[in-house]
Structure formats: structure tokens, C-alpha cells
N, C-alpha and C positions, 0 to 999 in steps of 0.2 A: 437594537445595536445599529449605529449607523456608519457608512465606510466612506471614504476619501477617495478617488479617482483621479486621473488624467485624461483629460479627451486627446492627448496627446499620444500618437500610436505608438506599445513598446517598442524600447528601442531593440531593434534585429541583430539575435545572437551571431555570432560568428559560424563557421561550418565546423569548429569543436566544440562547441557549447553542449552540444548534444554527448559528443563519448566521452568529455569531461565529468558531464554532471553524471554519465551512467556510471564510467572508473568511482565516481564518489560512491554511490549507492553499492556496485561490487565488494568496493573495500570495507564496507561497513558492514557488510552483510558476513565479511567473512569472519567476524569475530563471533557468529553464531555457532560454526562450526570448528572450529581454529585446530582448538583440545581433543575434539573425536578421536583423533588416533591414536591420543595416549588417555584418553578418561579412567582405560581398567587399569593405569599405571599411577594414579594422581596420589594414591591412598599411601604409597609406598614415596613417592617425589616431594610428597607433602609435608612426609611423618606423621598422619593423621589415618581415622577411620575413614572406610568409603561412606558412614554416612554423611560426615566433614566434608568431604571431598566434594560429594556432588553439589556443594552449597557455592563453589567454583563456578558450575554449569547455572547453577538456579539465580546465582546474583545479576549475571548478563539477561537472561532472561528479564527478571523484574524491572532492572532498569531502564530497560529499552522500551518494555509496555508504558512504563510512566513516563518515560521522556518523549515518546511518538508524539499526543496530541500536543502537550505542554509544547514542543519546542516549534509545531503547528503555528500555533495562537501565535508565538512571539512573532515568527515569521512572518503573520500576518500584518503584527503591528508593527515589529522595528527594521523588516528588509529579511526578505530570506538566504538571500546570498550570507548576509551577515550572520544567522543564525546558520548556516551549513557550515563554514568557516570554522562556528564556534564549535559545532557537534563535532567535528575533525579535531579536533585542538585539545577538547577533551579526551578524545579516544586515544590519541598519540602519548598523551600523558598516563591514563591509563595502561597500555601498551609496558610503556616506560617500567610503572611503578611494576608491574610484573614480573617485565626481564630480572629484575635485582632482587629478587626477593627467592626464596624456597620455604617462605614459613608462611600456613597458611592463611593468617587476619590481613597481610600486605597484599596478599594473591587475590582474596574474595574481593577488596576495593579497588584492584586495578582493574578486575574485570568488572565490576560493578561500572567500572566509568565507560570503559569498553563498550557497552552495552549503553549509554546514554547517546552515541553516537547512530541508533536506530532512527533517531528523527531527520537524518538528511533525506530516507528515500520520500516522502512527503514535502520535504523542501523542496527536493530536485525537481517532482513532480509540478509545485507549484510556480518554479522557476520557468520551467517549459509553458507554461501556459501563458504566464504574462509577456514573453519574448519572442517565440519563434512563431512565423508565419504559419497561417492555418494547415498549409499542406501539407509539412511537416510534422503538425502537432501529435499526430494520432500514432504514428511508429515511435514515433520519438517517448512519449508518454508509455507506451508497450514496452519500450527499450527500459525504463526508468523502473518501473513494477516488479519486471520478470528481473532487474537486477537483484533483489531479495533471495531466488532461488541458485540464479546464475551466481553468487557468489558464495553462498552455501555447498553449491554443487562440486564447483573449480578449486575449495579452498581443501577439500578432502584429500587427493591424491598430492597437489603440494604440499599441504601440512603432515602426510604419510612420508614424501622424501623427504622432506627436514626432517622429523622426529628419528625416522629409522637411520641417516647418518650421521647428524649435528645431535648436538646437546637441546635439548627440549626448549628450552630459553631463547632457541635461536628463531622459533614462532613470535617470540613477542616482539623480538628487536625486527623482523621484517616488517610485521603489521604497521608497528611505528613508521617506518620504512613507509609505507606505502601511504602511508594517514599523511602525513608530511608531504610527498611529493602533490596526495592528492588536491591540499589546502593551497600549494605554490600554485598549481595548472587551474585552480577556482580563481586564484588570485587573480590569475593572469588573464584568460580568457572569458570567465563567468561574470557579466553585467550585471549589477543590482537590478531587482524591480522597480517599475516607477512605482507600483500600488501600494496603500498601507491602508489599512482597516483602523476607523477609530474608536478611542476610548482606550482605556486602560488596561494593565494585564491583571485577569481576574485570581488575584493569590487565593484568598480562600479557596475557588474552586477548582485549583489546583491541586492545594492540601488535598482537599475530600478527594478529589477524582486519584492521586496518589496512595490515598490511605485504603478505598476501596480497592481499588486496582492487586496493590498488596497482601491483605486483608484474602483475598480470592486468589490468585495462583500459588498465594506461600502454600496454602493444602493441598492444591490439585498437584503442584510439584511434589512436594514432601508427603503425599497422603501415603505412598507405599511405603516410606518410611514409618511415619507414626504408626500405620490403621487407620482406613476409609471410615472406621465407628468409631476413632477416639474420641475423647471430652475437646483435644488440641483442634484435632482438624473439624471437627462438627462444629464447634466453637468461632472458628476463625471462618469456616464459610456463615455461617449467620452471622456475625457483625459485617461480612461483606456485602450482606444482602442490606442491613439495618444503615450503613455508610452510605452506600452507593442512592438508598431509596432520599436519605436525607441530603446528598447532593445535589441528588435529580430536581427535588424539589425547592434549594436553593436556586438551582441555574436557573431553574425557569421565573423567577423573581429580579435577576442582575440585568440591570441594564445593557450589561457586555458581560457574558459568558464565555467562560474558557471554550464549551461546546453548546452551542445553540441546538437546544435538546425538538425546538419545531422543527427548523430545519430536519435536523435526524429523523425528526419523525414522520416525514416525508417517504411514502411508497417506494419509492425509486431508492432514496438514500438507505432508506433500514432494512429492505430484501436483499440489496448489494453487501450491506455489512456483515447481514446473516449469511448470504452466500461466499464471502470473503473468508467466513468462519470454516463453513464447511471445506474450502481448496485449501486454509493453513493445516487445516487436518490431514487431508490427504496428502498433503507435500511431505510433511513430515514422517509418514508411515514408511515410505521407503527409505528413507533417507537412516531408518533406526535399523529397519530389516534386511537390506541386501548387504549391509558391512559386516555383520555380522556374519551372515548366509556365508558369505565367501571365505573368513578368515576363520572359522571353524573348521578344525580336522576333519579329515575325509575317512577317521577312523570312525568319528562319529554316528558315519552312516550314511550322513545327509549335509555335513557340512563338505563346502570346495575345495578348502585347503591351500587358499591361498595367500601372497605376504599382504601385507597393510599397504603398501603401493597397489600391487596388482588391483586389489580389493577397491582402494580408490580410484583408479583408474578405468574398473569398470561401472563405477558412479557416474564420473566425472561425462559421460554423454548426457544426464540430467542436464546440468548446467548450461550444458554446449546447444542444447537441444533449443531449451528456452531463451537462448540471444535470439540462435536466429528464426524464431516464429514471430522476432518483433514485427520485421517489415510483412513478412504473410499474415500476420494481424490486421495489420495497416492497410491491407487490400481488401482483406472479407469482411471487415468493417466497415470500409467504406462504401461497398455492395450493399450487406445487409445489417449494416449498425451492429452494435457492442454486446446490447442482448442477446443475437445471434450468433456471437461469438461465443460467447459467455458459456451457451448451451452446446456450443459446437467441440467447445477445448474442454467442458464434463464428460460430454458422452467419449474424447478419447481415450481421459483419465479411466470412463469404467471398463472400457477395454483394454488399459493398459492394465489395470487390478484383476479383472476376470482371465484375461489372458496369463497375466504372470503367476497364477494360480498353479498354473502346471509347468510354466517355464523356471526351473527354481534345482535344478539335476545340472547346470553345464555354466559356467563363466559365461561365453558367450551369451547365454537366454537371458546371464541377467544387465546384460547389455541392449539386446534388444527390448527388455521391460524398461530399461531407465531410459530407451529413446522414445517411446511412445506417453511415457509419463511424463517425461521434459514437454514434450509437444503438448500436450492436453493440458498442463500446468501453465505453460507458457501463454496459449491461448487464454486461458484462464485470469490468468493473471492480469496481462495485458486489458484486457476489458473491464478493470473494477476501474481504474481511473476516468476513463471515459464515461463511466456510467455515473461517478460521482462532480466529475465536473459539470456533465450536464444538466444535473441538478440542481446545481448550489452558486449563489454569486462570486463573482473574481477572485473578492476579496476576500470570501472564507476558506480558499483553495488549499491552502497551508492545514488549517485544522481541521477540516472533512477530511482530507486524505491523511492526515496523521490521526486519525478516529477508525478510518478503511484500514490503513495500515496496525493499528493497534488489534482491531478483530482479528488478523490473521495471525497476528503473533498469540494472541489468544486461543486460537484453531491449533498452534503447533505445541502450545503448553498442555493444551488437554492433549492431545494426541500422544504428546510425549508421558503425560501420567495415565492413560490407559493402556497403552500399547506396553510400557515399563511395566505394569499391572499383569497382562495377557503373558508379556514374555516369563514373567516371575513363575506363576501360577502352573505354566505348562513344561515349565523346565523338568528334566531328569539330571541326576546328581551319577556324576562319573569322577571316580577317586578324590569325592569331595568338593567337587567343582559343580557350581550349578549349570546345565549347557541349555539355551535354548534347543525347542523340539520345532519338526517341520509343521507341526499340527498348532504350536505357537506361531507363528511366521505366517500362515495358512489364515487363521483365524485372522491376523493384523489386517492381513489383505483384504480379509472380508468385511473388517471393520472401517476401512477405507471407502471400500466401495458401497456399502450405508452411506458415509458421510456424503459423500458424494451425487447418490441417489434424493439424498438432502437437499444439495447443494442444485438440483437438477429442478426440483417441486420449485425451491426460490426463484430462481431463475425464469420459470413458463410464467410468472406473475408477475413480474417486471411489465409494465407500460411497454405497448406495443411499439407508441410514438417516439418520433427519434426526438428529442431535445434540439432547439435551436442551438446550443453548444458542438451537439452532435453533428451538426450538420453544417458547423463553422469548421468542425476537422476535416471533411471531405473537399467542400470548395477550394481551388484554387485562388480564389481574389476575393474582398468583400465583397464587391457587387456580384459575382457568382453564389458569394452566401445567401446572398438578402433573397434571390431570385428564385435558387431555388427553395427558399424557406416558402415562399410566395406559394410558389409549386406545390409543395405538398399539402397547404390549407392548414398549417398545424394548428390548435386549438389555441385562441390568444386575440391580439388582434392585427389587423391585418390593414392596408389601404394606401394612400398615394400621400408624397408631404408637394402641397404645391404654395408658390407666393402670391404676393394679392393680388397679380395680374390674372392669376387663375393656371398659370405655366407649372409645371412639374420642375419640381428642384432637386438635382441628382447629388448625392453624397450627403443629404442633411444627416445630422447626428440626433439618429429618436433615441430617447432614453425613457426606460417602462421603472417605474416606481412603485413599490407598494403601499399598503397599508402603515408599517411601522416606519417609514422614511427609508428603505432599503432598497438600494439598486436590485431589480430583479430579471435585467436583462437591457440592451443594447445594443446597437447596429444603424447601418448608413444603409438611406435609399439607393437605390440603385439610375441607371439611368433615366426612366422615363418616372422616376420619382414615388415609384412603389416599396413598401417594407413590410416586414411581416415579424413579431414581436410573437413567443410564446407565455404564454404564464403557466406559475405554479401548482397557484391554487384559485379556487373561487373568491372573488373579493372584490371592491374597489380598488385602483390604481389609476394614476396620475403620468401620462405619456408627457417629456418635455421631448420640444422639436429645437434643433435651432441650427441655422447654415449659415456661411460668411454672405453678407451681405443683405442680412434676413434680420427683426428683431426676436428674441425668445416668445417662444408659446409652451403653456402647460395644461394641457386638456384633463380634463378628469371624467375617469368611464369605467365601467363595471362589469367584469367579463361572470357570466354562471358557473362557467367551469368543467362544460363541457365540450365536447369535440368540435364545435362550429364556432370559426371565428367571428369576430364582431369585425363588420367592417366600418372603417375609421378613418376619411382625409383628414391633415391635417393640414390648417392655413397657416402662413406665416404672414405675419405683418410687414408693410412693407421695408422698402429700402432703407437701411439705419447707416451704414456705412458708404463714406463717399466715393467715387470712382478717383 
């Protein structure tokens, strides 16, 4: 698959570009959680059964996993501004069709579309990368990540004061509300990408990657409904296996794949995915288990006793938590890179899980548990983008990270049909009401911080080395990038671009090329005419040089693949342009 380019530097977002594209990804996030307040009301508001009901919750779910990469790819190919635009436009509508409805086949597909609006935070992400200047990049990108939980987090104690004084309808008409304004302020302030990826948009493996996708969370969602041993749900996860394996092996056949399955299958790219899985999980464990903790009678025993506001409100430091770890991301990132981050914001999470083990008797404790979980999530999060940009060329940035983004919505599906499972299982039955137990609650935690523990193993095997990418986020200038790339000897190639006088030529544009014709990284020498290019893999590639006043050269050189660069001048020919 080959991509299109501009040697032409993105054009420089504005100083709102940044809270613009985050307000998109908050608002979008927040139709994750919107209904929480009133989910044990839906069955009654509906006129239907709770098994009906949760098919409300479960339709946003699915369509968000399917829309993540899908709306990636388009991103990549037709402008992602334009497809965020679109995913807002959809959701507003969605929104829409809900307010006006109480009956529930209107309800499941306004929220169905609701959820198709999951692919801006991948847009946004990809947005930031083609536009703002590197020094910016690295918070901003944190800012953009952690918007998934920050709007999940913030949307619970609002969506608690609408529902407990307005009429329940009046969540949809805000959402709208805010999808709208947010599409006017993209309009306004959000620049297109110059980049677009070429080739076509791959339909068929659309379909498949749609059908398996499906195919796989309809069980895991509904398994406690059916039975984890029915013929349905046994049934439906093997043909997800039998899809998925038959996609897998289409993509790797299309000239232009929906998901470039090599890439993915790159160290860096698929231990980040796998670790993306493991923080959807853990983010979601509390997010099931402290609203309940609180809004359970204090006749119970063990429940707070508190209203659906209060309850939300001491959620609501989750959210709060994770904005602002973006910029403290942004600094101990740029210290000690993403991986370290990565590992830094696990091990808060497992102290925020082992700690709230016992903090779970007072409101307050469970304030202090949702700020240290914010923190450790926040971190967390903030560092998958980093770790997938550094990986992957410009132009696939749209659909790697709507692939990153899709594991963690994946992380929060299973979380949510096991931990539904745990609460089921351990509940006691008081005047016919099933109550969750502390020993339910207790276990969740503990199944967090497994996952987590998980999430910790991926993480230590992540590539020590920073990514030229990585180290484009920390410099201030290009030529501070090139220099210190220089600096650190990163495994690739390495050496001076001079012209045929034998003079060092500063600012030339090398560009490293692979094996299948794909850009695989890029940068300008610096002043005394030094550059430092890393590679992916082991292989042949093709270094083009070229500077104003220079004719083009294309070297062809063959890095092993291990830690020692190759070093590599490159000559240009002479003068082609006149004075």
C-alpha cells in the first residue's frame, strides 16, 4: 500500500485546535456513559424487558467498535477533519432520533449511531499529528486519548442532575446540543490534513472486520443473558473466530487494507494493543463498581446510601483526574519516553485497585480511589498514542489508532461481561431484589488488578528504544529533532547529506523508503548537514535526499536490524537551480 505526501510543512493549527479537537472526543465519549443513571429505569421507560433494555447499552457499544478503524482508513484516505465532521453529524442525529422516541426499535438505532461517532477520538489523534508543531505534540496527543475516559467520567454526575430533575429525554436533546456546537468550533478552527494515503477504501474488509467484530462482542455482551454454554453464544463466538481468521487472511492479500495486518504485527504496534486491552479493562471496573457501592442502601450493610448525583459526583474526580495528567504526561515522556510512562500510570492503577480494596466503607475513600485511578489511567492512556505513532508511517495514523482505540473498547466490553457476571453470581436477594455483595465488588477489584498485572508483563517488552517519532515529540525545532536522533545512535541509518563541493547541506529533505514503496520515516538535516533515520524492520530500503538548489539522489542500502547504525553520507549532485 502506497501513501501520498507533501514535503510541504503541516499547515500550524491555531492555539484552539488542541481544546477543540479534545471538546470533540469528550463529547463523543460521553454517549458511552449518558444512560448510566437511569439503565435500572430503561425496562420500565421502554415498556420492555431488562433483557430488551440492555440492547440500548449493547447497540452503542458495537457500533463504535465497528466504526473506530473503519472511519480511521477513510480518514486516512479522504481528510480526517472531514470524516470527524462526519462522525459528529452522525451522532447529533442519532441523539436526535432518541429524544422523540419511548419505544424501543427507534431507541436501539439512535443509539446505534450515537456510538458510530467513537471514530473521532483516532481522527483527533491523527489530526494532531499532521498539524501541530512537535513540542506540542506529545500533551496534546495525552490530551486527545485520556478524552475517552474524561468524558465517560464528567458525563455521570451531569447525566445524574438531568435525569433526577428533567425528564430523561432531556440527555438526548443536550448530547445533540453539544455534537452540534462541537462540529460548528471543528468547522471553525480545525484545518484539514495536507496527507492522504493512497488507494481505495477496502469494502470488503470492512464487511469482514464488521461481521467478526460483531460476531464477538454480541456474546460477550449478552453471554449473561443467554449462558456462557449456550448453543447461541458458543455458536456466535466460533464463527467470530472462523470471520475474523478469514479476514485476516484476505487483508494480508489487498493491495490497500482496511488494517495493514504487518504493520500490526509489529512488536511495538501489537504489545501496545494488547496493553490498550488490558487499561479498557481496568477503566471500566470502576466505572461499574463505585455507582453502585454508593447508591446502595446503607441498610444493606455495605452500601453508602447515597443519591445518583452525590454518587456521580464522587466518580466524577476519575475524569477530572485524567485531563490533567495530560500536560505531567507530556514531561515524563519526555524525560523517559511512553514506555515508561506506560509502566508508570500501571503500577498507579495497581495501587489504586489494591488500595481501594479496603477503601470502600465512607464516600470520601471512594473519592480518593477514583483520583488515583484517574491518575494511573490517565497516564496510561496518554502513552498508547505515542507508542503507536512511533511505530507506524503519517499516513496510517488515522487507522492504527482507530485499531488502539478499538482494543480498548474491547477491554471495556469484556470487563463489562465479566464483571456483570461476578456481580450476578455473588449477589444476595433482599425482598426479591437481587443486591450486589462487598465480596462481589471486592473480587471486581481484584479482577482489575490481574488485568492490569497483564497489562504490566506487555508493557516491560515494549522495545527499550525511543522511535524517531518519539523523539520528534520532545524537540523543540527540527533541527533539535534530527540532532538529537543523532545523539542517541538509534538503530537505522545514520550520516551527513553533503553537495558536490563536498560542503554539508543543512535542511535537506531525506526521506527512508521500504521495501513495498512505503514511506517509512523522514526528516531534515540539521545544520552541519548530519541526519539520523530509524528503521522498522530488517530489510532493504531506498534513502531519497534532496535540497533547493540540489539535483535529487536515491541511495539504496540495507540496514540488519539490529542496534548499530549504518553509517551513510549522502552526495548530492550539483547545482540544478539558478541563482
Amino acid at each position: 500500500m502506497s501513501h501520498t505526501t507533501t514535503d510541504e510543512p503541516a499547515r500550524r493549527a491555531s492555539g484552539a485546535t488542541v481544546p477543540v479537537l479534545a471538546f470533540a472526543g469528550i463529547v463523543v465519549a460521553v454517549m458511552q456513559t449518558l444512560l448510566v443513571p437511569v439503565i435500572k429505569d430503561l425496562p420500565e421507560l421502554l415498556a420492555t424487558t431488562p433483557s430488551n433494555a440492555t440492547w440500548v447499552m449493547t447497540s452503542t457499544l458495537l457500533s463504535g467498535a465497528v466504526a473506530t478503524p473503519i472511519m480511521g482508513r477513510l480518514g486516512d484516505l479522504y481528510g480526517k477533519r472531514r470524516m470527524l465532521i462526519a462522525s459528529l453529524s452522525v451522532m447529533v442525529a442519532g441523539a436526535l432520533v432518541s429524544a422523540f422516541t419511548d419505544a424501543l426499535l427507534p431507541m436501539i438505532v439512535g443509539r446505534t449511531l450515537q456510538g458510530f461517532a467513537m471514530g473521532a477520538i483516532p481522527l483527533g489523534i491523527g489530526l494532531m499529528r499532521d498539524m501541530l508543531p512537535r513540542e506540542r505534540l506529545g500533551s496534546s496527543m495525552a490530551l486527545m486519548s485520556s478524552s475517552i475516559g474524561v468524558g465517560g467520567g464528567l458525563a455521570l454526575p451531569a447525566a445524574a442532575l438531568v435525569a433526577q430533575h428533567t425528564d430523561w429525554h432531556a440527555l438526548f436533546y443536550g448530547a445533540a446540543g453539544l455534537g452540534v456546537l462541537s462540529i460548528g468550533l471543528t468547522l471553525l478552527v480545525v484545518p484539514e490534513s495536507p496527507l492522504r494515503a493512497k488507494g481505495s477504501f477496502d469494502l470488503p474488509g470492512a464487511l469482514g472486520l464488521s461481521l467478526g467484530l460483531v460476531l464477538f462482542l454480541l456474546p460477550i455482551t449478552k453471554g449473561g443473558d443467554w449462558g456462557w454454554g449456550s448453543p447461541t453464544t458458543l455458536g456466535l463466538l466460533g464463527g467470530s473466530v472462523v470471520v475474523l481468521l478469514l479476514w485476516g487472511l484476505m487483508e494480508l492479500r489487498v493491495a490497500a487494507p482496511l488494517v495493514d495486518l504487518r504493520t500490526t504485527a509489529r512488536r511495538e504496534v501489537l504489545l501496545t494493543n494488547l496493553a490498550s486491552t488490558m487499561v479498557g479493562v481496568a477503566f471500566y471496573v470502576v466505572s461499574l463498581v463505585l455507582p453502585q457501592l454508593l447508591q446502595l442502601p446503607a441498610s444493606t450493610g455495605h452500601g453508602l446510601g447515597q443519591s445518583m448525583v452525590v454518587a456521580g459526583l464522587c466518580v466524577a474526580p476519575l475524569g477530572l483526574t485524567m485531563m490533567f495528567t495530560a500536560p505531567v504526561y507530556a514531561r515524563l515522556s519526555a524525560r523517559y519516553g511512553p514506555r515508561t510512562t506506560l509502566i508508570l500510570g500501571l503500577l498507579v492503577i495497581a495501587v489504586g485497585y489494591a488500595g481501594g480494596l479496603g477503601l470502600m466503607s465512607a464516600a470520601w475513600q471512594t473519592v480518593v480511589t477514583s483520583v488515583l485511578l484517574g491518575a494511573g489511567i490517565g497516564l496510561a492512556y496518554s502513552s498508547l498514542p505515542a507508542l503507536i505513532v512511533g511505530a507506524v508511517p503519517a499516513s496510517e495514523t488515522g487507522a492504527a489508532n482507530g485499531l488502539n482505540t478499538l482494543m480498548r473498547s474491547m477491554g471495556t466490553s469484556v470487563s463489562s461481561a465479566v464483571i456483570g457476571m461476578v456481580l450476578a453470581n455473588t449477589s444476595t436477594t433482599v425482598g426479591g431484589v437481587a443486591i450486589p455483595t462487598m465480596h462481589g465488588f471486592r473480587i471486581s477489584f481484584l479482577i482489575a488488578t490481574v488485568a492490569v498485572a497483564g497489562g504490566l508483563v506487555l508493557a516491560f517488552f515494549l522495545p527499550r528504544r525511543r522511535p524517531a517519532t518519539t523523539t520528534q515529540l520532545r524537540a523543540s525545532s527540527e533541527e533539535d529533532a534530527n540532532l538529537a536522533r543523532a545523539e542517541q545512535a538509534l538503530r537505522g541509518f545514520r550520516g551527513r547529506v553533503l553537495g558536490a563541493d563536498g560542503a554539508p547541506v543543512a535542511r535537506a529533505r531525506v526521506t527512508l523508503i521500504d521495501r513495498h514503496g512505503r514511506r517509512a520515516g523522514a526528516t531534515l538535516s540539521a545544520g552541519d548537514g548530519s541526519y539520523a533515520l530509524a528503521v522498522p524492520a530488517e530489510g532493504p530500503y531506498v534513502l531519497a535526499a534532496r535540497a533547493t538548489g540540489h539535483g535529487p539522489l536515491a541511495h539504496a542500502a540495507t540496514h540488519a536490524g539490529d542496534e548499530r547504525p549504518v553509517d551513510l553520507d549522502l552526495s548530492l549532485p550539483g547545482d540544478t537551480v539558478s541563482a
